[in-house]
C-alpha positions as CSV (number, residue, x, y, z in Angstrom):
1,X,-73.1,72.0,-52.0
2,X,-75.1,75.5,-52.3
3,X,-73.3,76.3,-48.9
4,X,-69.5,76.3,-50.9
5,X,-70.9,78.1,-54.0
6,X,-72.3,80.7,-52.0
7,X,-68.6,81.2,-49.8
8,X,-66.7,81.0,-53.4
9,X,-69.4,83.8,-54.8
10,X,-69.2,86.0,-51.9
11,X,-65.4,86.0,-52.4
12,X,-65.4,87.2,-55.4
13,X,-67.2,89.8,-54.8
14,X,-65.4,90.9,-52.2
15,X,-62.2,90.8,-54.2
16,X,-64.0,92.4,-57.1
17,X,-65.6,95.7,-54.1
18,X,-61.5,95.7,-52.9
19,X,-60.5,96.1,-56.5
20,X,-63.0,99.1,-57.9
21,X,-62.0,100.5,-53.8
22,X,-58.4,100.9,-55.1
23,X,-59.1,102.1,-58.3
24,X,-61.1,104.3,-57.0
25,X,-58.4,105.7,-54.4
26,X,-55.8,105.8,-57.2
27,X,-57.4,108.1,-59.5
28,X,-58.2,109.9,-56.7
29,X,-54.4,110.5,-56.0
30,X,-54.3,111.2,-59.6
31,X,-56.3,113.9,-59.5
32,X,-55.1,115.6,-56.8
């Protein structure tokens, strides 16, 4: 089942790239 891990892994990651993206653009509105 390499194929489901792989899915559940990529997901994550995703999540975890939209999550540092909104920090990101929040401290960003901080600053300005």
């Amino acid at each position: 089942m390499p194929s489901i891990q792989n899915t559940i892994i990529e997901f994550n990651f995703t999540l975890l790239l939209g999550r540092i993206y909104k920090n990101k653009a929040k401290s960003e509105e901080d600053i300005m």
